[in-house]
N, C-alpha and C positions, 0 to 999 in steps of 0.2 A: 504494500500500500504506500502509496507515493504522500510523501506528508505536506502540507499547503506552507510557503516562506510570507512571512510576515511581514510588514514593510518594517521600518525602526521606527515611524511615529504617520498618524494619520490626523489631518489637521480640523479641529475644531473651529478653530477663528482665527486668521493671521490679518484682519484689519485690511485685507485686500477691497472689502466692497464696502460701499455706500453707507453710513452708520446710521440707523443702528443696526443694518441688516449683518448677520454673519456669514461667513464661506460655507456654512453649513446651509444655510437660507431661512434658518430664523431671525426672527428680530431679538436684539439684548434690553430689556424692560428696566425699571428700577422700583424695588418696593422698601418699603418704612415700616415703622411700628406702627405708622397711622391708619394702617389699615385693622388693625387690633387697641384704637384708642391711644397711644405712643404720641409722642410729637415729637420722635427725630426728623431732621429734614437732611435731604442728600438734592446730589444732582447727579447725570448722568451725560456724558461727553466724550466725545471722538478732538483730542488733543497731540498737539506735537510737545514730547514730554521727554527731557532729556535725550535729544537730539533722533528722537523714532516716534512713531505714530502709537499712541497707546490709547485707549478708553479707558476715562478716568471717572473715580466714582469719590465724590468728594462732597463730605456733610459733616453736621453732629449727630453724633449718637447721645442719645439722652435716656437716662435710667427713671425718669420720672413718666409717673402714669403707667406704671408697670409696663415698659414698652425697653429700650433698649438691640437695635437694629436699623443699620439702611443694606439694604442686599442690589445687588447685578444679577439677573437670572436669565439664562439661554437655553430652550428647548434643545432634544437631542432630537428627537425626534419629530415631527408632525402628528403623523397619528402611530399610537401604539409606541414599541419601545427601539432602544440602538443596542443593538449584542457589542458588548465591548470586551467581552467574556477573552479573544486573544489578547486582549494587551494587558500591561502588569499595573499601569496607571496614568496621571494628568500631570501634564508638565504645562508648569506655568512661568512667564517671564512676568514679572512684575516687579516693581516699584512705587515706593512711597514714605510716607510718614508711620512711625510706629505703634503700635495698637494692637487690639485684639483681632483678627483677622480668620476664617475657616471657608475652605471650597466644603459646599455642601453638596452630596447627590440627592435626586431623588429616582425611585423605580414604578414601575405598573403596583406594585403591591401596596404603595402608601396611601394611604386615604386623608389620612387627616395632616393639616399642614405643618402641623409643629414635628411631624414626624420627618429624622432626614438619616445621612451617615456623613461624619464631618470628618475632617482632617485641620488641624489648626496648621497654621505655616508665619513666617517671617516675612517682612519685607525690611529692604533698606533704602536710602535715599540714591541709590545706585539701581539698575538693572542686576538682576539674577533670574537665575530657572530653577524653581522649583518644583522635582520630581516628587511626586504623592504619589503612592504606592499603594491600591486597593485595597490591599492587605493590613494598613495601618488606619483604615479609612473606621472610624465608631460611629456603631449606630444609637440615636438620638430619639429617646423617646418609642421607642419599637424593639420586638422582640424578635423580627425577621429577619435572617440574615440578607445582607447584602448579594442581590441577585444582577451579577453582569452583563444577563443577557436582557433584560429588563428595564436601563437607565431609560431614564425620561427627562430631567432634567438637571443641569447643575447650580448652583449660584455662589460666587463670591461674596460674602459677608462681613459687615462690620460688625460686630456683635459683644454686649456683655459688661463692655464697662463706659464711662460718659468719658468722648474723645472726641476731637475733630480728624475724621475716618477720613485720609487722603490717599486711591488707591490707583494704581496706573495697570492696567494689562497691556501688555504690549503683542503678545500671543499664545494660544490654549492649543495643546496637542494630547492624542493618546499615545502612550509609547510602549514598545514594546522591551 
């Protein structure tokens, strides 16, 4: 049985098309706490950000009103889910101001929205890529495991403590 080669990464969003649409052909949205009573406020933007094109997501996160969130969120799919089940995880290039920060997934199995599986990561006021590894990825609020062949959606997150959340992508890949 001949076994199938993998490419080394399959591109998510390299900021190629018209914002906020992605290479994928979803659009990139931006949500708050105000949608659960919260009064963070963010923005969301297609920026030349230390000398490359990045989308930047830049607000206060505020812990008042039980609220504490401004998110980026990117379907994977349209309808139904993206098998991501070959690759090992999401590489991200990003930059920014330092904070509380987590890529969140979501899958076909999640119902309710507070449920997701996060990865917390780093940024600096420099470019880096940040490899997330499915493997390290905790599930939030749910007892299901993280199913690959299932993702639906991902979001970048400010999240958890009151900061002004300054966050640049510059591009999202799966890699192998």
């Amino acid at each position: 049985m001949d076994s199938i080669e993998v490419p080394a990464s399959l591109v998510i969003d390299d900021l190629s098309r018209p914002f906020p649409e992605s290479a994928n052909g979803s659009n990139w949205r931006l949500f708050t706490d105000q949608v659960m009573g919260g009064i963070s406020r963010g923005r969301l933007s297609k920026d030349r950000i230390l000398g490359r094109q990045g989308i930047r997501m830049h607000g206060d996160v505020s812990l008042e009103n039980n609220g504490g969130f401004i998110q980026m969120s990117l379907a994977l799919a349209e309808d139904g889910a993206f098998d991501a089940s070959v690759w090992r995880g999401i590489a991200i290039d990003v930059a920014g101001a330092p904070g509380a920060y987590e890529l969140r997934l979501r899958t076909t199995e999640l119902s309710r929205p507070w449920e997701s599986y996060r990865h917390a990561f780093a940024v600096s006021p420099h470019w880096t890529t940040q490899h997330l590894c499915f493997v390290d990825f905790s599930p939030h609020r749910t007892g299901i495991p993280l199913n690959l062949q299932g993702l639906r959606r991902l979001g970048l997150i400010a999240i958890g403590e009151a900061f002004t959340a300054d966050l640049a992508l510059g591009g999202i890949r799966f890699f192998a």
